[in-house]
C-alpha positions as CSV (number, residue, x, y, z in Angstrom):
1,X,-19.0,-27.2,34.9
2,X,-17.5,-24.6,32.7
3,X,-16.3,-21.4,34.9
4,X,-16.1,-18.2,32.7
5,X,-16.4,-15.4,35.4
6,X,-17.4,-12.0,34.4
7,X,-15.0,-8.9,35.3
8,X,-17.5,-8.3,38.4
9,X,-16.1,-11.4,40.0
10,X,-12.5,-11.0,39.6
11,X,-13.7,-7.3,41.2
12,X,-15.8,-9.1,44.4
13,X,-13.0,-10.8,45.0
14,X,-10.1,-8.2,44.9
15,X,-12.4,-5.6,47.3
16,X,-12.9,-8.2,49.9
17,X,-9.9,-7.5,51.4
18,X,-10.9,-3.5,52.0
19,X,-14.3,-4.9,52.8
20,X,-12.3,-6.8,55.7
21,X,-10.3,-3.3,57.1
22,X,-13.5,-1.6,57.1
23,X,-15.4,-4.4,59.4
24,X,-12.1,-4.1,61.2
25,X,-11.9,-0.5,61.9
26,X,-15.8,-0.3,62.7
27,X,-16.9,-3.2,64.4
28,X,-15.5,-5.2,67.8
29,X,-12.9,-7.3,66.6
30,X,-15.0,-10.4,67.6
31,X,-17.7,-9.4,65.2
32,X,-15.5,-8.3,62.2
33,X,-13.6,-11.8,61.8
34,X,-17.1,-13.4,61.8
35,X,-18.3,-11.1,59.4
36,X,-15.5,-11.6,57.3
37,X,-15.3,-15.1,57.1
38,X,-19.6,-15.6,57.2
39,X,-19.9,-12.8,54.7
40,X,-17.5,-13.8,52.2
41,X,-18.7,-17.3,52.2
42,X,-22.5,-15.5,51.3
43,X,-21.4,-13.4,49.0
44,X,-18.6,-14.2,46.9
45,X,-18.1,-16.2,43.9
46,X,-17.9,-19.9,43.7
47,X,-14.8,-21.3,41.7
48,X,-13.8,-17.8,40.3
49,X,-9.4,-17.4,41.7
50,X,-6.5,-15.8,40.8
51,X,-3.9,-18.4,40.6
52,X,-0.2,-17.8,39.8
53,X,2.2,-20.9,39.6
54,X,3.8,-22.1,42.7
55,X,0.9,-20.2,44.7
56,X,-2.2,-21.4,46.5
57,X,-5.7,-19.9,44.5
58,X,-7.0,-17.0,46.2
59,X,-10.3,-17.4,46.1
60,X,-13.9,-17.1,48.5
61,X,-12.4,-19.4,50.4
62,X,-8.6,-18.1,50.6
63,X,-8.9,-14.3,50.5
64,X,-11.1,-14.0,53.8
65,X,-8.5,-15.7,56.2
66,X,-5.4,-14.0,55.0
67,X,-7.7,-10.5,54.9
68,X,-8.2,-11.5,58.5
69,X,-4.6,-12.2,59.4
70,X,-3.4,-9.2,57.7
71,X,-6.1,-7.2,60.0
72,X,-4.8,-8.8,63.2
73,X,-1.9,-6.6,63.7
74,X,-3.7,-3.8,62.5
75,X,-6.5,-3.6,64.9
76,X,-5.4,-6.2,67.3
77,X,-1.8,-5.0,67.6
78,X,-0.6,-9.1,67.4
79,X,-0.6,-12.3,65.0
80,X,-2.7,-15.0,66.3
81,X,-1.2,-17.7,68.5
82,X,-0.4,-21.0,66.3
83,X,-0.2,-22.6,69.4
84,X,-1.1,-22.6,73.2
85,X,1.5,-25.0,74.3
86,X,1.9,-28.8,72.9
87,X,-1.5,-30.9,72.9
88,X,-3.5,-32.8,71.3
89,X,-4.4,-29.7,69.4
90,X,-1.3,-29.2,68.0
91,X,-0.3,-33.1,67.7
92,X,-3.5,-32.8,65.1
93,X,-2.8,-30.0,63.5
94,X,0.8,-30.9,63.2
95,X,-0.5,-34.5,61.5
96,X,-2.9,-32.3,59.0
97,X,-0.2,-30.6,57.6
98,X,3.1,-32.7,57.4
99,X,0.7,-35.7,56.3
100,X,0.8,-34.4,52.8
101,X,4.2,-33.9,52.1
102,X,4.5,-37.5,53.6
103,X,1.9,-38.8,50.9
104,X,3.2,-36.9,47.9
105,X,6.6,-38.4,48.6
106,X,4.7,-42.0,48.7
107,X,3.3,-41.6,45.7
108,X,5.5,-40.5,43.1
109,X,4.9,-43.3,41.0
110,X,2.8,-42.4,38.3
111,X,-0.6,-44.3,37.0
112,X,-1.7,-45.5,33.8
113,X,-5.2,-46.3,32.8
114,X,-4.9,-47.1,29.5
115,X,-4.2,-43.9,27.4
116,X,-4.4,-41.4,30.2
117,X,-1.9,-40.9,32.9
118,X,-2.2,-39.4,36.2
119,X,1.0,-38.0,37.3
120,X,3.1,-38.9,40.3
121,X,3.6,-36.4,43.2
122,X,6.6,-35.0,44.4
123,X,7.9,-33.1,47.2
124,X,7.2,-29.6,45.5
125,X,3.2,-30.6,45.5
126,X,3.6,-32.1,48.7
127,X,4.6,-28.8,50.2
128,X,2.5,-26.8,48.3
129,X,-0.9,-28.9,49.3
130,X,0.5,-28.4,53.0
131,X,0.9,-24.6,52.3
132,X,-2.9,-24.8,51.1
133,X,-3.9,-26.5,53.8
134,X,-2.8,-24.2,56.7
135,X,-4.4,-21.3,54.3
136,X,-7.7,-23.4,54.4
137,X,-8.1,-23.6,58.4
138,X,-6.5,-20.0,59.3
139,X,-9.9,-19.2,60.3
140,X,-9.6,-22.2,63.2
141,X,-6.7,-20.1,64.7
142,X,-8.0,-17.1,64.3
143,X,-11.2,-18.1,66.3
144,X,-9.1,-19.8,68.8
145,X,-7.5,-16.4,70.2
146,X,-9.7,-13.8,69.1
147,X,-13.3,-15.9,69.7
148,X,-12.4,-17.0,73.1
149,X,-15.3,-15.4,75.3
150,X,-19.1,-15.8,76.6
151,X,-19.9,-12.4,74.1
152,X,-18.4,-14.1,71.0
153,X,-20.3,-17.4,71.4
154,X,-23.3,-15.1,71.4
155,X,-22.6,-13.1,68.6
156,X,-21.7,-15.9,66.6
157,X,-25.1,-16.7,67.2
158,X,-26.7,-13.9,66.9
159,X,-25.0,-13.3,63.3
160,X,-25.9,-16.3,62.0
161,X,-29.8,-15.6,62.7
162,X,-29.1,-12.1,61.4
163,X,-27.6,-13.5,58.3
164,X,-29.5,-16.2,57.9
165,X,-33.0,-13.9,57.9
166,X,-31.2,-11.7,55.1
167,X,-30.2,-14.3,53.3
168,X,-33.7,-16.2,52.7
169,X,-34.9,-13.5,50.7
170,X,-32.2,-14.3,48.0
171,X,-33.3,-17.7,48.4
172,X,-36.7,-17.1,48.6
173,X,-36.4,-15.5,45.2
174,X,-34.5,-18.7,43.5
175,X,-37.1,-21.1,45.3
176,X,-39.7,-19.6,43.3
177,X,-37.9,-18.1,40.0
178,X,-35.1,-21.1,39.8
179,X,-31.7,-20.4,40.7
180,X,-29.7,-18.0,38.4
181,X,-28.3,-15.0,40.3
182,X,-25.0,-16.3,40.7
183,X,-25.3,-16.2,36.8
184,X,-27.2,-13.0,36.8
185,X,-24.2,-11.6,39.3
186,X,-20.8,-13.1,38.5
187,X,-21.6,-14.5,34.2
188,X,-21.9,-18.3,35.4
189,X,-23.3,-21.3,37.0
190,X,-21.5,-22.5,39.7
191,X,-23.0,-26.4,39.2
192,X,-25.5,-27.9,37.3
193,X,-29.0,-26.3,36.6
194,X,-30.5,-29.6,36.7
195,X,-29.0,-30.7,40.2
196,X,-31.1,-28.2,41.4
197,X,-35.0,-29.3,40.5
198,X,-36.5,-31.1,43.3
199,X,-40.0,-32.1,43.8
200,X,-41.6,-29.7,40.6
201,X,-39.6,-26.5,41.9
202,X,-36.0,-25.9,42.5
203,X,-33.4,-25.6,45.3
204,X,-31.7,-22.2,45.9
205,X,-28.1,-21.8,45.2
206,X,-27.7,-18.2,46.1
207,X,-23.9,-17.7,45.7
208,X,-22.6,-20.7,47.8
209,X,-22.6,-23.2,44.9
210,X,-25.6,-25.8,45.7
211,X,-28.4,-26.2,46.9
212,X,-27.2,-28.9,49.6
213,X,-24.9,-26.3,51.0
214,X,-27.9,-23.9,51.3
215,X,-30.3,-25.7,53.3
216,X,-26.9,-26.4,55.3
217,X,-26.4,-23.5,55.9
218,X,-30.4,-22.7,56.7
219,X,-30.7,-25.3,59.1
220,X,-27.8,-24.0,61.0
221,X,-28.9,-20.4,61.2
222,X,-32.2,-21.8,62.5
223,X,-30.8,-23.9,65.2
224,X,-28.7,-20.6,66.2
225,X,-32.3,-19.0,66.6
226,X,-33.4,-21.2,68.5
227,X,-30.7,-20.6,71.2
228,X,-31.5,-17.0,70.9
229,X,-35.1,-18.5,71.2
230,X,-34.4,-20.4,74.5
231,X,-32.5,-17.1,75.9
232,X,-35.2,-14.9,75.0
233,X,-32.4,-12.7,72.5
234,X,-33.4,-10.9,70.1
235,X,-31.7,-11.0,67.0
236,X,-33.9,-7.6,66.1
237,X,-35.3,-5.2,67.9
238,X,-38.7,-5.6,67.0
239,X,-39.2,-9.3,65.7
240,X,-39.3,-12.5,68.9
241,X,-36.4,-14.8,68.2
242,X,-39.1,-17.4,68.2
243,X,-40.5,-15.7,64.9
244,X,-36.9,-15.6,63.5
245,X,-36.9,-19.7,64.3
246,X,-39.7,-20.2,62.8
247,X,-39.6,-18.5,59.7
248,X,-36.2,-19.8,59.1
249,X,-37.4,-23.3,59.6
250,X,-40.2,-22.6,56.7
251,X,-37.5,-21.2,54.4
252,X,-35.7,-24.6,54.9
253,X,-38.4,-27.1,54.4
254,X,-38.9,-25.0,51.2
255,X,-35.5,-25.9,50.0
256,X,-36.5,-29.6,49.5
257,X,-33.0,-31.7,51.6
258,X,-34.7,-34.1,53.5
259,X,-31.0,-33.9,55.3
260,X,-31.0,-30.8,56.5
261,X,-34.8,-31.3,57.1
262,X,-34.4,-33.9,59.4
263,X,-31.5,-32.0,61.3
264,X,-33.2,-29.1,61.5
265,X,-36.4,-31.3,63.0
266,X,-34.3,-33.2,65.6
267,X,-31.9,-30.5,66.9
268,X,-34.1,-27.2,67.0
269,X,-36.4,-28.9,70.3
270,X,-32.9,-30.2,71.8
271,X,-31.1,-26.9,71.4
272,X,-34.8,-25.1,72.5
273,X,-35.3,-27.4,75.4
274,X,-32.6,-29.5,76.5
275,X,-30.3,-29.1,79.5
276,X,-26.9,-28.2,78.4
277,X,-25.7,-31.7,79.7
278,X,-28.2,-33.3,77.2
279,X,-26.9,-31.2,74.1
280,X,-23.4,-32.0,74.6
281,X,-24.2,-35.5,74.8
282,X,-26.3,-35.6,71.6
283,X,-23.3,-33.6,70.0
284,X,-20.6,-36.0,71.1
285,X,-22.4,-38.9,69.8
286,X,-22.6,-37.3,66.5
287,X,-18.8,-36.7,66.5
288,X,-17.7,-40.0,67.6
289,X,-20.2,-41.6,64.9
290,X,-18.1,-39.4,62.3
291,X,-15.0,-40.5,63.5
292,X,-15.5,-44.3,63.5
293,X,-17.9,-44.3,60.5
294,X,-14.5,-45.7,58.1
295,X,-14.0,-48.5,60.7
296,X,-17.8,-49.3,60.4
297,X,-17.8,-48.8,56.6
298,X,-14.2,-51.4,56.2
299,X,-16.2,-53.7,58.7
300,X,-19.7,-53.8,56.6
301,X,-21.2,-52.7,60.0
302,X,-23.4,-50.1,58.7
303,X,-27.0,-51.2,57.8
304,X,-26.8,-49.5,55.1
305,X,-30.0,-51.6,53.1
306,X,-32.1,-50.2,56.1
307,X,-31.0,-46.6,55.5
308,X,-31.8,-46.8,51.6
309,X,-35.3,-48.8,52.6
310,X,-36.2,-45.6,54.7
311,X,-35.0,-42.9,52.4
312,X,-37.2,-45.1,49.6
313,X,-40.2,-44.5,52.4
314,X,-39.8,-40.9,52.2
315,X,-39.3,-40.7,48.3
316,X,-37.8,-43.5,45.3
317,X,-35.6,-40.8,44.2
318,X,-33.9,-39.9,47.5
319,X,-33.8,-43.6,47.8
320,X,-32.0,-44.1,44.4
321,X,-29.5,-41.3,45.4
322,X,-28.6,-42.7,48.7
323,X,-28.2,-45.8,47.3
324,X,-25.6,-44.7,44.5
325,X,-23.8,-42.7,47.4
326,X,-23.0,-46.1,49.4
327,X,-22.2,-47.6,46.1
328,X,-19.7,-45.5,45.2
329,X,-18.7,-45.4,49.0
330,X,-17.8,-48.8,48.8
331,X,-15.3,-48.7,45.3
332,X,-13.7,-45.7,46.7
333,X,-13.2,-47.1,50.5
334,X,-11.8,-50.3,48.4
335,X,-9.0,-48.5,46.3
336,X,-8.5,-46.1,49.4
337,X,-7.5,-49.4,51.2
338,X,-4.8,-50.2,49.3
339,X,-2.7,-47.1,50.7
340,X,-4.4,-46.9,53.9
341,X,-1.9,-44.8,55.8
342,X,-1.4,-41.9,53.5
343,X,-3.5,-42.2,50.6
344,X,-3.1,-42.0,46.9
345,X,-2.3,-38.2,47.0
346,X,-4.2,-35.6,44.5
347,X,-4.7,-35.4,40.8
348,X,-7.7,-37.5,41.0
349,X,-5.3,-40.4,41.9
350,X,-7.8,-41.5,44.4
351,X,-10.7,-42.0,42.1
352,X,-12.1,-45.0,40.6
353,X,-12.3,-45.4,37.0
354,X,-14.6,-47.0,34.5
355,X,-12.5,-47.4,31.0
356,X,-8.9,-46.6,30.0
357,X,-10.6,-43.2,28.4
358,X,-10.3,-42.5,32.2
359,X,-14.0,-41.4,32.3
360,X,-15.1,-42.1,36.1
361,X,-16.7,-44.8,37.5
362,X,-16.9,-43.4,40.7
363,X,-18.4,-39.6,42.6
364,X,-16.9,-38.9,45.6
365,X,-19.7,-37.1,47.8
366,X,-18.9,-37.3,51.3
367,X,-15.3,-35.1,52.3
368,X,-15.0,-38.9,54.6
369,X,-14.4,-40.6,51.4
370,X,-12.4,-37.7,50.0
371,X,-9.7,-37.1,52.8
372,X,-9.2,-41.1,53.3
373,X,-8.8,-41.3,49.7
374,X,-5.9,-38.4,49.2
375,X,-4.4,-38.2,52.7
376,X,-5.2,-42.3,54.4
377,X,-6.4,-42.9,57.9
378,X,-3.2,-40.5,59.2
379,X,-4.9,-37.4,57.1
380,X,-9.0,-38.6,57.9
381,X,-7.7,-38.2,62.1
382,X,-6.3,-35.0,61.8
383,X,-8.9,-33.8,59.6
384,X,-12.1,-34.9,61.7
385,X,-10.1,-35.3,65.2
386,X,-9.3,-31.7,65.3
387,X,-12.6,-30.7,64.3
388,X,-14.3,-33.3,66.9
389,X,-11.8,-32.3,69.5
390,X,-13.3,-28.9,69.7
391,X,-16.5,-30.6,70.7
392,X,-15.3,-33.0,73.4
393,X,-13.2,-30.7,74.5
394,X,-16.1,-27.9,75.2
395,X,-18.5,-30.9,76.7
396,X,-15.7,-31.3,78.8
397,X,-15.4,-27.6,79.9
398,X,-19.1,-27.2,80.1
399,X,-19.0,-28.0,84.1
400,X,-17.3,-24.5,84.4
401,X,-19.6,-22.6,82.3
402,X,-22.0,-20.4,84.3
403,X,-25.5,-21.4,84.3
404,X,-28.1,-19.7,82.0
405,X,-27.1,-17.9,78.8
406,X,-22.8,-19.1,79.0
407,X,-23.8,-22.7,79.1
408,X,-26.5,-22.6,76.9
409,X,-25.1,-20.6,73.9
410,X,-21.6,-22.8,74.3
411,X,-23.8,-26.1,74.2
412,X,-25.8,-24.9,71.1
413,X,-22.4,-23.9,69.6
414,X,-21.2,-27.4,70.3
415,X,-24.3,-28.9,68.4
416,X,-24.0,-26.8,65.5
417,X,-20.2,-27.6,64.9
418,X,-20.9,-31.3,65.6
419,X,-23.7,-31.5,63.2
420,X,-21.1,-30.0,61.0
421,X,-18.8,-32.6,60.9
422,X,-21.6,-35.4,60.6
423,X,-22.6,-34.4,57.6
424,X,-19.0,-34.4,56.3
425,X,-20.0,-38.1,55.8
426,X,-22.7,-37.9,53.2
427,X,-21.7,-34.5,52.1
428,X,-18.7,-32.4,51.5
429,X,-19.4,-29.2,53.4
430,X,-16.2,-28.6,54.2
431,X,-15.4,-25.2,54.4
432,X,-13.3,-22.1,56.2
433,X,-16.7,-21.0,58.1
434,X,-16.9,-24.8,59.6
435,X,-12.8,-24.2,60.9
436,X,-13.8,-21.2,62.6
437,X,-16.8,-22.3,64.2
438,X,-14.4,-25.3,66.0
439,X,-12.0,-22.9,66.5
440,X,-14.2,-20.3,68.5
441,X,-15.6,-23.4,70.3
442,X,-12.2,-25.0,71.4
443,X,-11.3,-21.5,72.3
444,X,-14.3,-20.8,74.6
445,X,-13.9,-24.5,76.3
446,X,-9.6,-23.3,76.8
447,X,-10.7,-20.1,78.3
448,X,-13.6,-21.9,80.9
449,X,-10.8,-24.5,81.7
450,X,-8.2,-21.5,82.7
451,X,-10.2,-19.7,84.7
452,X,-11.6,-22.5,86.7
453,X,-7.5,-23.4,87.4
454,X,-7.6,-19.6,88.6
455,X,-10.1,-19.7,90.5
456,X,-8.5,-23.1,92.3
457,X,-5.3,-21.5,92.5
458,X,-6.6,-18.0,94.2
459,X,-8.7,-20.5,96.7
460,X,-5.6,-22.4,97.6
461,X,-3.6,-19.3,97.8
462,X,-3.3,-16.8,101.1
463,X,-6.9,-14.8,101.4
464,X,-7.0,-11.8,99.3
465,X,-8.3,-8.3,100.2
466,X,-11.8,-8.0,99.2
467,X,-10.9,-5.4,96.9
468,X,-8.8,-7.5,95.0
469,X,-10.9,-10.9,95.0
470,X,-13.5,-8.7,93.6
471,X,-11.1,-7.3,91.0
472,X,-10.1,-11.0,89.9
473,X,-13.6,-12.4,89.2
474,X,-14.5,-9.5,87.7
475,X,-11.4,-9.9,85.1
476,X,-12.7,-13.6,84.4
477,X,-16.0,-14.4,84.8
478,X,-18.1,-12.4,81.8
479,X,-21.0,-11.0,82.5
480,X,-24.6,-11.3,80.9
């Protein structure tokens, strides 16, 4: 797609940043980061950057996390903490960001297909993809320190219903007029017109770029309702968050994914429901299939035939699609194979081309394919352990949650982030708003896990006053 933005989107972008200082100065400082980060991602528009040689693009994506950080000391008198000692957590994050320096320097020699050439790396891109890299999960360290209690779990919550019921009037509008206000807005489409006509009508692509991202991002904002739902919250005053669920679940089916359909149909009950126990259980599952899915891929353990036979049951062109998606799954996990470690790097290096015009043979759909591609089976862990971690990790803190609302809002936050990562495998959602969901859930399960080792350590101590006991487990066990 051609991306000619108009002066209004050079303008979005460049007030974001004062947008962020005045959630900052107005709102707790829980709410503004998710507003700045949720809002942006809304709003903003797709592919439009300012980009300066030797310099990561600020962009939708970009601009929000470093408004954030610069906010931090402003409002919160500190940085964020990098790190909370040396884990796992950091072992991951260490791996996602010196992995590709490691493959640039692997692959400096170049590649010729015929006429074209794509260029080798060196250590210069190397560093400058890691330098992108930490700018693209600031959000997941953010939310880890600032996104670490019961109240942020449930305003994340409740902001996603909130923004989700705004936003599916912008949708509702593209549903039934086709999708052009991104045009309308910023001077251009940010993908192809046609991509979007489904079924005799058209998908919405509001101003996050698709319409796959949309219903995404629909189905999400319904499942956070239905928590709310479950809690009897109200997202507004005067509308039941069981309307809310419901009308965000009409929106959806509207937007014609099966996908997102078929999430939205299979976790709404469980998150409505299910004991908390049950939902982390569904959600683990989901994030264990993700990370074994390129060992089951490599090992032709997937039925895949079966899937495309059911998709064909539902409709011959989601069929047809799904079938193209496994066939290009298989030449790209082929050439990915022959640099398993550390990948072929960037500049398309990890594609699959048809002639020596270099036109390609291949589309790269699911970020799974993408990441083992560019960065090998050292860059797919980081990547999708870190993100999964913050799932196990809360199923595994879920024992010290209180009962009732703290349980149940930190399960449904586990389902949503784990239903993130699984559809990193047909789909590449893989954005700044998924880091700081896993990073406000790995901080929430960090924060249960402390104070239950409190709570042990003032039990095993000498008996406090009751003054005092009081005083503690007021300081660490959030109220309703």
């Amino acid at each position: 797609m051609d991306i000619d933005p108009n002066w209004f989107a050079y303008l979005a972008l460049l007030i974001w940043p004062v947008i962020a200082l005045i959630l900052f100065s107005r709102l707790p400082v829980g709410q503004a980061l998710i507003w700045t980060i949720l809002g942006a991602y809304l709003l903003l528009p797709v592919g439009a950057e300012f980009k300066l040689n030797g310099v990561p693009a600020f962009n939708k994506l970009t601009i929000p996390s470093l408004a954030a950080l610069v906010c931090s000391p402003i409002f919160i008198g500190r940085l964020p903490k990098f790190s909370r000692g040396f884990g796992i957590t950091e072992i991951l994050v260490l791996a996602l960001l010196i992995g590709p320096i490691i493959t640039s320097l692997l692959n400096t020699d170049p590649i010729r297909i015929g006429g074209t050439v794509l260029p080798g790396s060196s250590l210069y891109d190397g560093l400058s993809a890691a330098v992108a890299q930490l700018l693209f999960i600031l959000p997941f360290f953010l939310a880890r320190d600032f996104l670490r209690s019961y109240k942020d779990n449930s305003d994340i919550l409740r902001i996603m219903a909130v923004a989700g019921s705004f936003y599916a009037f912008p949708m509702l509008f593209e549903i039934r007029m086709s999708p052009e206000l991104h045009i309308w807005i910023y001077g251009y489409a940010p993908d192809a017109f046609l991509e979007q006509m489904r079924g005799g009508g058209f998908r919405p692509m509001v101003f996050i770029g698709n319409g796959l991202r949309v219903a995404f991002f629909a189905m999400t904002t319904a499942v956070a309702a239905a928590a709310l739902w479950r809690t009897r919250t109200r997202a507004f005053a005067f509308f039941p968050s069981s309307w809310i669920t419901a009308f965000l679940s009409f929106v959806l089916l509207l937007c014609k994914t099966l996908s997102a359909a078929v999430y939205a149909v299979t976790l709404i009950p469980i998150v409505r429901w299910a004991k908390p126990r049950i939902q982390f259980r569904v959600a683990s599952l989901l994030v264990i299939v993700a990370l074994v899915y390129p060992l089951l891929r490599a090992g032709d353990m997937v039925p895949t035939n079966s899937v495309v036979g059911a998709a064909n049951a539902v409709s011959t062109d989601r069929g047809e699609s799904l079938r193209t998606r496994f066939e290009n799954e298989d030449r790209l996990l082929d050439h990915a194979l022959k640099r398993p470690w550390f990948g072929w790097g960037r500049f398309g290096r990890e594609r699959v081309y048809a002639n020596e015009e270099g036109d390609f043979k291949t589309i790269e759909d699911g970020q799974w394919i993408i990441q083992l591609g560019t960065s090998g089976l050292v860059g797919f862990i980081a990547q999708f352990g870190l993100l999964a971690f913050s799932v196990l990790r809360a199923a595994t803190a879920l024992k010290f949650a209180q009962a009732g609302r703290e349980s149940e809002y930190l399960a449904a936050l586990g389902l949503v982030v784990a239903i993130s990562i699984f559809n990193l495998l047909p789909n590449s959602t893989y954005l700044p708003w998924t880091w700081l969901l896993a990073g406000a859930l790995l901080g929430r399960a960090e924060a249960l896990s402390a104070m239950s080792q409190k709570r042990i350590l003032l039990r095993s101590s000498a008996p406090l006053s009751p003054p005092l006991r009081s005083a503690f487990f007021h300081q660490t066990t959030p109220s309703h």
